[in-house]
N, CA, C and O atoms as CSV, one atom per row, in Angstrom:
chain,resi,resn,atom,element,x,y,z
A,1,UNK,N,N,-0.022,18.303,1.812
A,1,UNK,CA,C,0.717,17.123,1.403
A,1,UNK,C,C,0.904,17.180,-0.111
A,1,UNK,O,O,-0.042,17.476,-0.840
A,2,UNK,N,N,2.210,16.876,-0.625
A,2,UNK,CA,C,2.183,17.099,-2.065
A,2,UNK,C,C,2.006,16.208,-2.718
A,2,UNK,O,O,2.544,15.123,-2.501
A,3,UNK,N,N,1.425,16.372,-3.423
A,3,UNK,CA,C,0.514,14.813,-4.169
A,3,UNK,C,C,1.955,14.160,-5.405
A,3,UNK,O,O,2.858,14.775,-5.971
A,4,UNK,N,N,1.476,12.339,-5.408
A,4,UNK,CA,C,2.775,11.906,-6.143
A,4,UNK,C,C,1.691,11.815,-7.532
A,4,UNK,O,O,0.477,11.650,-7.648
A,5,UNK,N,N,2.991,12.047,-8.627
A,5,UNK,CA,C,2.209,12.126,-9.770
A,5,UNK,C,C,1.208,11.153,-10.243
A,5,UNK,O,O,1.531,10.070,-9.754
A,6,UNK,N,N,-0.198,10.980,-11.194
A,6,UNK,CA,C,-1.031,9.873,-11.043
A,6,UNK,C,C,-0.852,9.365,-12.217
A,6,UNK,O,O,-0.580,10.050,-13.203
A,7,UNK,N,N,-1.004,7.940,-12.229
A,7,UNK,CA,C,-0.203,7.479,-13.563
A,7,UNK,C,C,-1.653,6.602,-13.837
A,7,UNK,O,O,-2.538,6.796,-13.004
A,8,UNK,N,N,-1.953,5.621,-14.987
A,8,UNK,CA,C,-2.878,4.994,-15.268
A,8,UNK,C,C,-3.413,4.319,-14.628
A,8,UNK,O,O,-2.718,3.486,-14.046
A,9,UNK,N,N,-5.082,4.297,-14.352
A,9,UNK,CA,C,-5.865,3.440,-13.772
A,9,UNK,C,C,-6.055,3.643,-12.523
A,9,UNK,O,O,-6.479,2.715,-11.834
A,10,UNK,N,N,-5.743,5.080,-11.876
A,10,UNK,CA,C,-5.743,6.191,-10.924
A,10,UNK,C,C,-4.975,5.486,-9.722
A,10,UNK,O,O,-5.425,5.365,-8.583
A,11,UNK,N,N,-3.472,4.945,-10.270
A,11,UNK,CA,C,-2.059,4.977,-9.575
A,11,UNK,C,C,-1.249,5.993,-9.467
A,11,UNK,O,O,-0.991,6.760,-10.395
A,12,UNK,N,N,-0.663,6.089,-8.004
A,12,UNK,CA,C,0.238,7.531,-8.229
A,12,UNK,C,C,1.968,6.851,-7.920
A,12,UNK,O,O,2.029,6.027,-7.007
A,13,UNK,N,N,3.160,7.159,-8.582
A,13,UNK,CA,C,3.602,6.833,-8.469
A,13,UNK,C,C,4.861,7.216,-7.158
A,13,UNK,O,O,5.170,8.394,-7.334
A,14,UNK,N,N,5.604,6.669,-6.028
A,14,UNK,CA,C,6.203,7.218,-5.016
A,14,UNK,C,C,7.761,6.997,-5.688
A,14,UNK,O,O,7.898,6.171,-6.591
A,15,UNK,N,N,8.885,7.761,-5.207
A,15,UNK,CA,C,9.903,7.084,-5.673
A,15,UNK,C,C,11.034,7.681,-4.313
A,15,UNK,O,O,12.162,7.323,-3.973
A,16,UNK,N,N,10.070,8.753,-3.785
A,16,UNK,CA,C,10.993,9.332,-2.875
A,16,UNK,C,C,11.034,8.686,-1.261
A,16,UNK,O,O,9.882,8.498,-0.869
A,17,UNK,N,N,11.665,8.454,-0.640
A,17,UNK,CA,C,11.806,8.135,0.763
A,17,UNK,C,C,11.406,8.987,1.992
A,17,UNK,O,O,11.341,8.506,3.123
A,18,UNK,N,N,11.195,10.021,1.760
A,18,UNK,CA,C,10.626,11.139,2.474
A,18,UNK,C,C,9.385,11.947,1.784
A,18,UNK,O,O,9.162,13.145,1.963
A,19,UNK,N,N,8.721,11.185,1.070
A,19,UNK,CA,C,7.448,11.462,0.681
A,19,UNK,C,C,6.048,11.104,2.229
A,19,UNK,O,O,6.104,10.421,3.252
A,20,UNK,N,N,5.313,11.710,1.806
A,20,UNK,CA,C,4.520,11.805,3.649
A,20,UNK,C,C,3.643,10.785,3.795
A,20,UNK,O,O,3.112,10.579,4.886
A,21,UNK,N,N,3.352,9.915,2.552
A,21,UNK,CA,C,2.603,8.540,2.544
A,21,UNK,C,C,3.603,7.568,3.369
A,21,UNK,O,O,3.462,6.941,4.419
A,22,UNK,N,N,4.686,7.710,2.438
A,22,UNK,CA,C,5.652,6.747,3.090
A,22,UNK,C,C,5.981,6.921,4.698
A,22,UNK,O,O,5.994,5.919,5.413
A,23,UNK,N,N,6.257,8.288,5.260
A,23,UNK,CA,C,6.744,8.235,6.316
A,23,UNK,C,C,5.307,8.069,7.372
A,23,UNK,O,O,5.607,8.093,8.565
A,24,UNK,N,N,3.856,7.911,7.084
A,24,UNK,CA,C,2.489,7.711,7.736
A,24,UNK,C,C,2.810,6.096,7.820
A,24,UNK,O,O,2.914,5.395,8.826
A,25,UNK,N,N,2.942,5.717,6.344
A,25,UNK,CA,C,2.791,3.898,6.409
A,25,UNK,C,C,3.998,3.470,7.616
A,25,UNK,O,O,3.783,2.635,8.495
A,26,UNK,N,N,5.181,4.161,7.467
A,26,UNK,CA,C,6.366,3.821,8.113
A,26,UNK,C,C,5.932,4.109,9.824
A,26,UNK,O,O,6.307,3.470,10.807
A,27,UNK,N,N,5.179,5.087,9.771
A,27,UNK,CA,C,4.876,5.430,11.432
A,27,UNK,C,C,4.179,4.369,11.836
A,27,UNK,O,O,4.298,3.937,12.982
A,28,UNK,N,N,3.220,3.726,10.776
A,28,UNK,CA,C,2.055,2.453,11.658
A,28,UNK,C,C,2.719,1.349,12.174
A,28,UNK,O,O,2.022,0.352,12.362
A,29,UNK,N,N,4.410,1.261,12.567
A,29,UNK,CA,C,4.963,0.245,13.256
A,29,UNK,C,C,4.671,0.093,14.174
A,29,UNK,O,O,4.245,-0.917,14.732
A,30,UNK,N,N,4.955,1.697,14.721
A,30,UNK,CA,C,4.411,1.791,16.701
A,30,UNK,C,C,2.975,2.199,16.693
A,30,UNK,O,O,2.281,2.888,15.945
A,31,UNK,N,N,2.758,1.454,17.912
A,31,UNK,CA,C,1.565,1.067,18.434
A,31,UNK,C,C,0.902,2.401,18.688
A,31,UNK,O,O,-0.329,2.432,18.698
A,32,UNK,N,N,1.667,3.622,18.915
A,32,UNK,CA,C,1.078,4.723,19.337
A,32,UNK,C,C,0.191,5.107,17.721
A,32,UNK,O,O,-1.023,5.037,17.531
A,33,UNK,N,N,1.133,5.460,16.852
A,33,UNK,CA,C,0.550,5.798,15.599
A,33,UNK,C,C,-0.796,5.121,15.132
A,33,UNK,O,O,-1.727,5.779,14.668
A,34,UNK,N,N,-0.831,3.415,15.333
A,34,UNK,CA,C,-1.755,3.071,15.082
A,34,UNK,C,C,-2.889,3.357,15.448
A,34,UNK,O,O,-3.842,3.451,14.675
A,35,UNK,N,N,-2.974,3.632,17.369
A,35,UNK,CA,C,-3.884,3.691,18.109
A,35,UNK,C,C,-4.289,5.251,17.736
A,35,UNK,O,O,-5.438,5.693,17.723
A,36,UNK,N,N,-3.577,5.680,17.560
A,36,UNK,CA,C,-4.122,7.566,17.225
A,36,UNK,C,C,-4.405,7.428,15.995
A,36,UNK,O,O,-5.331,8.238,16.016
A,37,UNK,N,N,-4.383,7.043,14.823
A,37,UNK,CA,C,-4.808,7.290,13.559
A,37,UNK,C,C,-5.943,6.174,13.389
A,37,UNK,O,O,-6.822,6.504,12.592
A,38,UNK,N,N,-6.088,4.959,13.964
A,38,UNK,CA,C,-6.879,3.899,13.557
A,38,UNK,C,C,-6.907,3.121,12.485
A,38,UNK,O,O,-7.905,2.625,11.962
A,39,UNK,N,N,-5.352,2.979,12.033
A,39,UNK,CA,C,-5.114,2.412,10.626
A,39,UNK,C,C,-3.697,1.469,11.198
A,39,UNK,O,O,-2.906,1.572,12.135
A,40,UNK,N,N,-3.926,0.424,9.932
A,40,UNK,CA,C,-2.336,-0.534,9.759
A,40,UNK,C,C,-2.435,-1.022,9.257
A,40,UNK,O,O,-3.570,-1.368,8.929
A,41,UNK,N,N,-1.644,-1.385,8.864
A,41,UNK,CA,C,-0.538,-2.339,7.625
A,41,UNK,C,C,-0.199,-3.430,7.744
A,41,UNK,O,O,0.462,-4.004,8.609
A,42,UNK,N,N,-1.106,-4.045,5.987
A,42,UNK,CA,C,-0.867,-5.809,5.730
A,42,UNK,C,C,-0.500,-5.641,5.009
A,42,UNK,O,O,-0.769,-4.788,4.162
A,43,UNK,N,N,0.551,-6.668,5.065
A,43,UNK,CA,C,1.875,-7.004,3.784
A,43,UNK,C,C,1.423,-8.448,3.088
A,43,UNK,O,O,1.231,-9.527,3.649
A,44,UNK,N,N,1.338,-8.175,1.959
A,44,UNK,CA,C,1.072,-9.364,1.751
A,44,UNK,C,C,-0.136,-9.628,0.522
A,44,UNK,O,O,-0.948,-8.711,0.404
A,45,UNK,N,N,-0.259,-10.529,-0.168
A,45,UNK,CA,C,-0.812,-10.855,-1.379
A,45,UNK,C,C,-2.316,-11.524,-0.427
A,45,UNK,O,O,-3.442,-11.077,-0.209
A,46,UNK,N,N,-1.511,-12.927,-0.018
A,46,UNK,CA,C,-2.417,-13.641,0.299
A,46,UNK,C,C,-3.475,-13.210,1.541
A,46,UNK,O,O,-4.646,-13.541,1.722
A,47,UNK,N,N,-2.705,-12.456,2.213
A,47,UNK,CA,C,-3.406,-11.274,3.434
A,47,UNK,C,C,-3.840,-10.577,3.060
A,47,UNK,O,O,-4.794,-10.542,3.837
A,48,UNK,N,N,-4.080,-9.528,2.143
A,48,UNK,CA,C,-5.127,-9.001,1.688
A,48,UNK,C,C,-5.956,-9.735,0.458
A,48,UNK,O,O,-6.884,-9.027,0.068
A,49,UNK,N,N,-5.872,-10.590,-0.017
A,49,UNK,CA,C,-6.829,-11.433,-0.229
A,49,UNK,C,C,-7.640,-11.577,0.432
A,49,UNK,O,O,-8.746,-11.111,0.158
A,50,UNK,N,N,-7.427,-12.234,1.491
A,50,UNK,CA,C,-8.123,-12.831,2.777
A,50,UNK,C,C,-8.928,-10.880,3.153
A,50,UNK,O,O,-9.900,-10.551,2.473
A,51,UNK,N,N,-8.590,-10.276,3.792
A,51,UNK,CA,C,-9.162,-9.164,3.914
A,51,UNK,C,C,-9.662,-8.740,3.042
A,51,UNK,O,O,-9.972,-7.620,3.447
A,52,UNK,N,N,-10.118,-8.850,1.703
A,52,UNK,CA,C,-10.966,-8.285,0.616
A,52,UNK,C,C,-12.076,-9.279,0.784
A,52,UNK,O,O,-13.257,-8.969,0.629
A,53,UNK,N,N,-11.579,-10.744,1.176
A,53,UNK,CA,C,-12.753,-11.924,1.364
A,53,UNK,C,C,-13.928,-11.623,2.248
A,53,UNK,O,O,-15.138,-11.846,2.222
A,54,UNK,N,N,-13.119,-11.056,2.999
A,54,UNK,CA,C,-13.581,-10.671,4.578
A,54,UNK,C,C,-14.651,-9.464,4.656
A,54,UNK,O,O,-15.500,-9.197,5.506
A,55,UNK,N,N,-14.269,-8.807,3.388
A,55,UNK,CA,C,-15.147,-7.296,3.550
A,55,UNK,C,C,-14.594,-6.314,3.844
A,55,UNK,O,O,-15.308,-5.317,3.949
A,56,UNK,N,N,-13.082,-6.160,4.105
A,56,UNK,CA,C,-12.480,-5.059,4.569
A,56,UNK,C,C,-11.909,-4.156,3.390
A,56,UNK,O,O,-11.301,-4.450,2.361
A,57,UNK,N,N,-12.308,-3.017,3.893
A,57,UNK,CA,C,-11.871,-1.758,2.143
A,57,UNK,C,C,-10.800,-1.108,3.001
A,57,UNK,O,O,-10.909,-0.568,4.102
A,58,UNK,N,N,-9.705,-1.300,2.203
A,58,UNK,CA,C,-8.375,-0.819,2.285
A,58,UNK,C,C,-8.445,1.056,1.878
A,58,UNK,O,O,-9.123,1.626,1.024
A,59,UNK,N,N,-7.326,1.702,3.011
A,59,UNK,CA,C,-7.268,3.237,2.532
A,59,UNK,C,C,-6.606,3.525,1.087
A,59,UNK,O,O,-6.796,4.159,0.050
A,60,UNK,N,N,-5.269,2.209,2.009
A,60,UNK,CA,C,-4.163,2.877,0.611
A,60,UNK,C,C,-4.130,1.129,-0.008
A,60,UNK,O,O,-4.821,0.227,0.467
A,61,UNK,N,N,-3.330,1.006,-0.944
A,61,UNK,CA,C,-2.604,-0.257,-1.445
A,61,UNK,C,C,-1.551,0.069,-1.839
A,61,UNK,O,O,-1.692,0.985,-2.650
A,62,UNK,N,N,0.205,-0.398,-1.588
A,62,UNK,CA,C,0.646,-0.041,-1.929
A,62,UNK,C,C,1.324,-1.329,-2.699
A,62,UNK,O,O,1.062,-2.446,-2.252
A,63,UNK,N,N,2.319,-1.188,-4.017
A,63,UNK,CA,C,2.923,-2.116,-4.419
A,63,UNK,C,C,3.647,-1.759,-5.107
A,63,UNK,O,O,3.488,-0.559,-5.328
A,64,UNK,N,N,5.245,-2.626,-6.144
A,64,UNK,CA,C,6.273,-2.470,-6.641
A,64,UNK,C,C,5.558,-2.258,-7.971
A,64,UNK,O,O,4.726,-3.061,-8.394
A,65,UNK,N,N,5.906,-1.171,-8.600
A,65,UNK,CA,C,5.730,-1.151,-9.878
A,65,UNK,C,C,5.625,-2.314,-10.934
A,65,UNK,O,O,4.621,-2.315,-11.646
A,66,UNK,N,N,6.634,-3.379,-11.117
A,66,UNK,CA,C,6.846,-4.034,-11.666
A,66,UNK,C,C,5.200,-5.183,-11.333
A,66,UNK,O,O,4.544,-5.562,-12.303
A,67,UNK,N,N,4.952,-5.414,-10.473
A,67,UNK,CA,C,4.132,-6.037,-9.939
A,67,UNK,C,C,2.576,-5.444,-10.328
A,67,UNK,O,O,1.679,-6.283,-10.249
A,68,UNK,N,N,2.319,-4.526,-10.604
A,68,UNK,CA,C,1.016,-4.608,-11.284
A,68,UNK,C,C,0.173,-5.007,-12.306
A,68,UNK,O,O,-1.036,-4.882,-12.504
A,69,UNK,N,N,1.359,-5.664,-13.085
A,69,UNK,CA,C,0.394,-6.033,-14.290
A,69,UNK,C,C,0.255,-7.724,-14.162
A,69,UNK,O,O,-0.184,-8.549,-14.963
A,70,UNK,N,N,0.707,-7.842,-13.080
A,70,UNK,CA,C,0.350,-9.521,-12.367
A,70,UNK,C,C,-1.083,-9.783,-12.654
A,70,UNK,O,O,-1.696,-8.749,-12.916
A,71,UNK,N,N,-1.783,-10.854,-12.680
A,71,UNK,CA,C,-3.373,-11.243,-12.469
A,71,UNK,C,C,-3.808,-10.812,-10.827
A,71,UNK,O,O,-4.786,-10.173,-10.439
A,72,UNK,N,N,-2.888,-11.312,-10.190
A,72,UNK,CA,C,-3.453,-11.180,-8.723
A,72,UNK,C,C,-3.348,-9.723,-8.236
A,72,UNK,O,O,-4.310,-9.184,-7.689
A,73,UNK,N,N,-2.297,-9.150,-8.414
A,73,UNK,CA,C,-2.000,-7.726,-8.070
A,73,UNK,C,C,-2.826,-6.806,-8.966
A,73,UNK,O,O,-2.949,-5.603,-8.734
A,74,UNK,N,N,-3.282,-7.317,-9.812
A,74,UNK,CA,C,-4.612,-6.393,-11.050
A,74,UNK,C,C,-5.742,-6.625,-10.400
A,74,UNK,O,O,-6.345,-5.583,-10.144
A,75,UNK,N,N,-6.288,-7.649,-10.015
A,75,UNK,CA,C,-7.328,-8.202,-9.025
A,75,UNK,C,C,-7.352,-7.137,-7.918
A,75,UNK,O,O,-8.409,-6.546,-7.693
A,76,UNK,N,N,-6.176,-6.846,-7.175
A,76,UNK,CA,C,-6.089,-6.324,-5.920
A,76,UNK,C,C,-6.321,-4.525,-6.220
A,76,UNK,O,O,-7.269,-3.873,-5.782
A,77,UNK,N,N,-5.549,-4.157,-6.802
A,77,UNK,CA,C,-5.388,-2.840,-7.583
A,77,UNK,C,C,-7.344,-2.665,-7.486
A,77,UNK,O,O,-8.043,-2.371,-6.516
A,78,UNK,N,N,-7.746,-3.003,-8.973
A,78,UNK,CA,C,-9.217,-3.433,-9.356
A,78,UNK,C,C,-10.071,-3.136,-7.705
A,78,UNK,O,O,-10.572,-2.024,-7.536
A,79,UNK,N,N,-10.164,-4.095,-6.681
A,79,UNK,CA,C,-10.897,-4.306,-5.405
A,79,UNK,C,C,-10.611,-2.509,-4.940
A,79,UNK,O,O,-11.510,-1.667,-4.946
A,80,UNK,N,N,-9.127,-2.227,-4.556
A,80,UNK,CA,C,-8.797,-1.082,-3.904
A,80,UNK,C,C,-9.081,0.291,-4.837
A,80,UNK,O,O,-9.089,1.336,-4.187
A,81,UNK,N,N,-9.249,0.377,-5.873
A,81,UNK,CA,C,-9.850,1.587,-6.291
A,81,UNK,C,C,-11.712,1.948,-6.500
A,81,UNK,O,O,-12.390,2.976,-6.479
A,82,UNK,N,N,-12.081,0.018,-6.758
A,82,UNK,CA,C,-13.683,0.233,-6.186
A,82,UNK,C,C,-13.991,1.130,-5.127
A,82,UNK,O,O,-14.706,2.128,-5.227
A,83,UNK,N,N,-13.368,0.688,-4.027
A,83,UNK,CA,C,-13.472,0.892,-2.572
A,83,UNK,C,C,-12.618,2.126,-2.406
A,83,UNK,O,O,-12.125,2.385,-1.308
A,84,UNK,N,N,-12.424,2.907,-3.477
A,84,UNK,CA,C,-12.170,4.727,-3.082
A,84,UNK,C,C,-11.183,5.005,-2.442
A,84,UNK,O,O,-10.979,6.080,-1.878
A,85,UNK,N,N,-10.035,3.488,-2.482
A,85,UNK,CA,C,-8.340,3.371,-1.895
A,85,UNK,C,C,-7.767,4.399,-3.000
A,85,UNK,O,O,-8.253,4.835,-4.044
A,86,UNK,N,N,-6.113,4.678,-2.120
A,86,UNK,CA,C,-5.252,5.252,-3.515
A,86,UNK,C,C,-4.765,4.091,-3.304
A,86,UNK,O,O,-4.952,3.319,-2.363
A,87,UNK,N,N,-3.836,3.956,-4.645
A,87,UNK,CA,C,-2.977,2.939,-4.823
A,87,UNK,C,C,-2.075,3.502,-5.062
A,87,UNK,O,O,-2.183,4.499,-5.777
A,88,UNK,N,N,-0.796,3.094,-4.560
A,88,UNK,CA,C,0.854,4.098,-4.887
A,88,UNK,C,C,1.441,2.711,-5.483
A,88,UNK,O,O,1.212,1.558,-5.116
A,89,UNK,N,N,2.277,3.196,-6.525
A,89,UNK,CA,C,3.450,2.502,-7.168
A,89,UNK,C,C,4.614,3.050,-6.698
A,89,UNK,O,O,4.918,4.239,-6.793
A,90,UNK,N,N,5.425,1.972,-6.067
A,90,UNK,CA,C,6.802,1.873,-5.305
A,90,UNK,C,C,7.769,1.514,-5.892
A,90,UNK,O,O,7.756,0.762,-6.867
A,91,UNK,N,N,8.845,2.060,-5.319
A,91,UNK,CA,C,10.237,1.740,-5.984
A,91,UNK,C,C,10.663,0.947,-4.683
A,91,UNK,O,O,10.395,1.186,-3.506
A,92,UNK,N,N,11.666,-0.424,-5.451
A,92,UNK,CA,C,12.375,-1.440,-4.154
A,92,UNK,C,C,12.811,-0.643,-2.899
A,92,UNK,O,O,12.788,-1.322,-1.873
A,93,UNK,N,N,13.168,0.527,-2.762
A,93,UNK,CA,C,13.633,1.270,-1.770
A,93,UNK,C,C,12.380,1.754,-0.691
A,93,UNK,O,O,12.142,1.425,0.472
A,94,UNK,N,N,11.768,2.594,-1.543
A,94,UNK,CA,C,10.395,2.874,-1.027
A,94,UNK,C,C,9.441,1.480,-0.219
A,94,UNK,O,O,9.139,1.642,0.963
A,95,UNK,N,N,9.090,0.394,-0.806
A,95,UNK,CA,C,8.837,-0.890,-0.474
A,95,UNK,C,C,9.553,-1.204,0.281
A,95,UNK,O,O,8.846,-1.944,0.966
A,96,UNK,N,N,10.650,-1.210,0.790
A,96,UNK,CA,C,12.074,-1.640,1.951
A,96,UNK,C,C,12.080,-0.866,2.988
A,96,UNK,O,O,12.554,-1.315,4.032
A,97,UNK,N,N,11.570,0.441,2.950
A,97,UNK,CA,C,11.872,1.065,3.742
A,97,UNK,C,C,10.266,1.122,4.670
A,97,UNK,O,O,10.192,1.536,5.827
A,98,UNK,N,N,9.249,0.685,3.977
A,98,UNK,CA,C,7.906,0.781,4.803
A,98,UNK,C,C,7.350,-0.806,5.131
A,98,UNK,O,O,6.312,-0.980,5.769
A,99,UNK,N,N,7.956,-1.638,4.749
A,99,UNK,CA,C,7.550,-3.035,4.984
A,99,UNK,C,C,7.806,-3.279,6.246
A,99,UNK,O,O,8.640,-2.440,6.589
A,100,UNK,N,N,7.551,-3.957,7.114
A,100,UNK,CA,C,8.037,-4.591,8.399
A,100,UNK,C,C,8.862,-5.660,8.380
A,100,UNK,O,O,9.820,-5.559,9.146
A,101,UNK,N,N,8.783,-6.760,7.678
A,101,UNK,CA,C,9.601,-7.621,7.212
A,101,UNK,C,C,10.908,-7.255,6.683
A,101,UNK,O,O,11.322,-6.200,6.203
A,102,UNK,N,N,11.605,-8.686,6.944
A,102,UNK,CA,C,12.727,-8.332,6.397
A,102,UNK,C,C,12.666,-8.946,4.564
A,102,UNK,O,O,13.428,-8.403,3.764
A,103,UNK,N,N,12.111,-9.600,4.284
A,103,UNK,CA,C,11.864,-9.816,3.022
A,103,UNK,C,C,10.515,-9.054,2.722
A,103,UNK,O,O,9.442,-9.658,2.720
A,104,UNK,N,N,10.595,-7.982,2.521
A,104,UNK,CA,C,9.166,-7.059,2.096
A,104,UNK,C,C,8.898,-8.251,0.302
A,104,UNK,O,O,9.516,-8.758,-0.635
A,105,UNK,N,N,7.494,-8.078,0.908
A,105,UNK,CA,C,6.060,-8.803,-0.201
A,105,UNK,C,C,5.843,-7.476,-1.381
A,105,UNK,O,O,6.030,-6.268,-1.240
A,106,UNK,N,N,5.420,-8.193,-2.454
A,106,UNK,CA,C,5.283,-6.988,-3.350
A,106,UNK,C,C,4.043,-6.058,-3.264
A,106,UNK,O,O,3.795,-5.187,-4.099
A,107,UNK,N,N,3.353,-6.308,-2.261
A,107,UNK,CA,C,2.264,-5.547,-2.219
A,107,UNK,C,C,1.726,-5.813,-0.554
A,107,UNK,O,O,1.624,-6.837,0.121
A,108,UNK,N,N,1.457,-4.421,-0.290
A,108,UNK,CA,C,0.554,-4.177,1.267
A,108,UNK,C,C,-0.457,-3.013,1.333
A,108,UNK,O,O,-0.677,-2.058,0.587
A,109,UNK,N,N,-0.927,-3.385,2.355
A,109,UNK,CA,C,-2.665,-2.544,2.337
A,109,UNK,C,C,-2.346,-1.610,3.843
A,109,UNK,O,O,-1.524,-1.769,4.745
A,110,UNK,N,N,-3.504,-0.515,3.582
A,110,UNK,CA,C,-3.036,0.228,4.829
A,110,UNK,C,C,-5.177,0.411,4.979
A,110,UNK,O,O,-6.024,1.026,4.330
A,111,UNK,N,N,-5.204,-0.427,6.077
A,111,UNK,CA,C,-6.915,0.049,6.626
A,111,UNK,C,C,-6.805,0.773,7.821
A,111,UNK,O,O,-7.816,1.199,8.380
């Protein structure tokens, strides 16, 4: 797998659409992927909040570039690299194309 370049505070950044993170996060729609890998995807600020409350350590975190230097999304970032997550920085396309929603959230977790 070819690694995306790592940018500060051990973020890597995605920009491509056929990068193999993206097309794994994009596979955890169907139920098959999930059940064979044992992972899926929360969209969402206040949802992984709640799952960091909870005790749950995220693989990946992913979120919009622009969005990291938020308090809450620094908070989240912060939790997911304790816990030995990568964190990828996304471009609106990248984020659009792996969200489930039709209004994709600026940030989702992959456990």
């Amino acid at each position: 797998m070819k690694r995306a370049p790592e940018l500060r505070g051990g973020k890597r950044a995605i920009t491509s659409l056929q990068n193999d993170r993206v097309k794994l996060i994009r596979s955890l729609e169907m139920r098959k992927a999930r059940r064979d890998t044992g992972l899926f995807v929360a969209e969402g600020a206040s949802v992984l909040i709640t799952a960091r409350d909870a005790g749950w350590k995220p693989r990946m975190l992913v979120l919009l570039a622009e969005a990291a230097a938020s308090g809450v999304h620094r908070e989240l970032i912060d939790w997911a690299l304790a816990a030995g997550a990568e964190c990828l920085e996304v471009s609106d396309a990248v984020l659009g194309k792996i969200a489930a929603k039709d209004n994709p959230q600026t940030v989702l977790g992959v456990f």
